[in-house]
Structure formats: C-alpha cells, structure tokens
C-alpha angles and dihedrals in degrees: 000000000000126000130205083219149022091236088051091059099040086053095048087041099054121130114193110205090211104033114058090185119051097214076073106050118082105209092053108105122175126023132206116219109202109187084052093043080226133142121200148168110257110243099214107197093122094281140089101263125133131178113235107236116197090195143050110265092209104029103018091236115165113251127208118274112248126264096205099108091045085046087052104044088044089057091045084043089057079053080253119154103206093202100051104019130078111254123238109249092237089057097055088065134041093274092106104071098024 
C-alpha cells in the first residue's frame, strides 16, 4: 500500500508489543479501514470508534473519500442485512471496489 507520507505510514504500520488491537493501545493514533478505503482518528474511550478524516494529519495530503456508505447501499442492494446477515467474504476487504 502507498502512502502520501512517511508518518502515515509510520502511524497505519504500528505494531504495539502489549495492544494487539490498536483501539486499545493508547499511543496508536490513526487506522486505516480497508474494506471502507477510509482513514480515521481512533476514539479511545474503550470501544471501537474512529473519526473519519478527509485529510493527512502530518502532510495534509487528501485522503480518499470513504466508501462506507457505497459498502453499505450495495449490501442492501444484494437484499443483505449487514447486522443480521452473513457477509460475503469479498465485501469484508477491499475486493469489492477494486
């Protein structure tokens, strides 16, 4: 994957030795959601929340917009019910857009 900058990259790459998951770790900033192509700030107040940013923190680099609501209106296009329905395994990367 490309990156507009080096501490983007640094950020989206980072490995905690104590938090496997980086909603836990509090020195992990910024996530990368790939089925969505978004990029957001990690909310850490013990859940899985992220705010969507359209734009680099460190280079102001445009990001790509999010595909969440597209991911979303194709599923309820296919009748699925992503709540309740299991999710078909191209839709939980990025295959389907790409």
């Amino acid at each position: 994957m490309e990156y507009c900058c080096q501490q983007m990259q640094d950020q989206i790459e980072y490995e905690c030795a104590q938090h496997a998951d980086p909603y836990d770790c509090p020195d992990a900033v910024v996530t990368y959601v790939r089925k969505f192509d978004e990029y957001g700030l990690i909310i850490h107040d013990g859940g899985r929340s992220h705010l969507i940013i359209c734009y680099c923190p460190w280079c102001g680099a445009e990001l790509p917009v999010s595909k969440r609501e597209t991911w979303f209106a194709k599923l309820q296009a296919l009748g699925i019910d992503p709540g309740s329905d299991s999710i078909p395994p191209e839709y939980e990367s990025d295959a389907w857009y790409r």
